[in-house]
N, C-alpha and C positions, 0 to 999 in steps of 0.2 A: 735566523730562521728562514732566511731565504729560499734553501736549496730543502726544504720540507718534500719527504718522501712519501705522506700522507695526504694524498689528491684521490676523492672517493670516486669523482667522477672520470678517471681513467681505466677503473677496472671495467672488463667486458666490453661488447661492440656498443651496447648502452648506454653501460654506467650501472654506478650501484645505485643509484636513483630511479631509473626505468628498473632495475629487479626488483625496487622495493614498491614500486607503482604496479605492476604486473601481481606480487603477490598480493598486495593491500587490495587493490581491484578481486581477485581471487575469493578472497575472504567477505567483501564488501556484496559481492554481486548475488551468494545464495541468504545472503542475509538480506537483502530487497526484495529478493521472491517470496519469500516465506514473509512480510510485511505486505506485498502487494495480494497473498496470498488469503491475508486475515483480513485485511478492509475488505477483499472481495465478500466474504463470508458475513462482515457484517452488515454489508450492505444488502446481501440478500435476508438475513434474517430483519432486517429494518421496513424491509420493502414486503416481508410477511405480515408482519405488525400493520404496515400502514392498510395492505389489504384486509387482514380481519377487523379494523376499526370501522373501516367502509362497510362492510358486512353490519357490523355491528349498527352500525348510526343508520344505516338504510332500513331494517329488518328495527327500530326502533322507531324510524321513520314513519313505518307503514302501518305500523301497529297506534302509533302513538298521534299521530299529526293528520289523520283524517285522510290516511291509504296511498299517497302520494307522494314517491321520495323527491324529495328537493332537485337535487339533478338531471331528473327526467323521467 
């Protein structure tokens, strides 16, 4: 099995490893957008939340603890 005519990395100026790096990246890379896409999303609806809480506990604050919200 010396003279094996089967050597993947002679085909192309690459190789068959950079085409399969190239497509794999291809595939890999809108599939990170659309992940960086959704943490963005959730982080704005988390950072809604954390504002209406604020709303909430200050507007309980004022009502409730003698007019004066803790924070200032």
């Amino acid at each position: 099995m010396a003279n094996s005519t089967r050597n993947p990395t002679l085909k192309g100026p690459r190789g068959k490893l950079g085409t399969i790096g190239a497509r794999s990246s291809s595939l890999v890379n809108p599939w990170l957008e659309l992940q960086r896409l959704q943490w963005e999303a959730l982080h704005s609806w988390q950072q809604s939340l954390a504002t209406l809480n604020k709303d909430v506990w200050e507007q309980w604050t004022v009502r409730y603890a003698g007019g004066i919200p803790i924070d200032g």
